[in-house]
C-alpha positions, 0 to 999 in steps of 0.5 A: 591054323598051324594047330588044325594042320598038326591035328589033321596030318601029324608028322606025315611028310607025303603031303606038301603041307607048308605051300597049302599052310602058307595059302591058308594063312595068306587067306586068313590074315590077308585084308583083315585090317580091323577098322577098315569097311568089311572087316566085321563080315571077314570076322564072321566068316572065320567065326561061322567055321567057314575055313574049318568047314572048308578044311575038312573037304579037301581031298588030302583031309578026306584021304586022311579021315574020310566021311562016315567015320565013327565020331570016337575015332575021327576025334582020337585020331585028330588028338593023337596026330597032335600028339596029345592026350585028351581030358576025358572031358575033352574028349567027350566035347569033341565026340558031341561036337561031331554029332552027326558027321556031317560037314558042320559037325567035323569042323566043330569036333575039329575046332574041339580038338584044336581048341583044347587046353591039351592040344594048345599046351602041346603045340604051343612052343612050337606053334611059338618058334613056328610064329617066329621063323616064318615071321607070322604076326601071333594070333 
């Protein structure tokens, strides 16, 4: 989540991430006690790409990379807003993942993007001192 943030917005300090990133784990984390009833349907819907399919139609992501965009720069932008360089390898898997540019295929590129070895390594210190100053439990 904290890597789907930073790929989507970067550093930018116009929009007011922090409430929207605390309601988004809040949602994410809250009544997800494996075990209990329900819990492997709560699974599957973070799995299905729900948040992610949800993340990229909301307006200040839209204002950010709207629809219609070219597969290439929709991804380049998300790489470069996490401040990495990709692999030409992934890359490539996050252009393909995009395929039509629907809905579905911008939170899979998106996923690419923040599933990437290069985009994990870049954000992972600080996703690590993030964990700990907000006291999130790490994934």
């Amino acid at each position: 989540m904290i890597r789907a943030h930073k790929a989507a917005f970067g550093n930018l300090r116009v929009i007011p991430r922090y409430a929207i990133f605390l309601r988004d784990q809040r949602e994410i984390r809250d009544g997800l006690i494996v075990g209990q009833p329900g819990f492997e349907q709560r699974l599957a819907r973070q799995q299905a790409n729900v948040y992610l399919e949800d993340f990229v139609s909301r307006p200040e992501f839209l204002a950010l990379l709207p629809n219609g965009s070219a597969a290439a720069s929709y991804v380049d932008v998300l790489f470069a807003n996490a401040g990495t360089e990709p692999t030409p390898a992934e890359r490539g898997a996050a252009i393909s993942a995009y395929g039509s540019g629907d809905t579905a295929g911008r939170a899979a590129a998106l996923r690419s993007v923040i599933e990437s070895r290069s985009v994990f390594n870049g954000q992972y210190n600080a996703a690590f001192v993030l964990h700990a100053v907000l006291r999130i439990p790490a994934a």
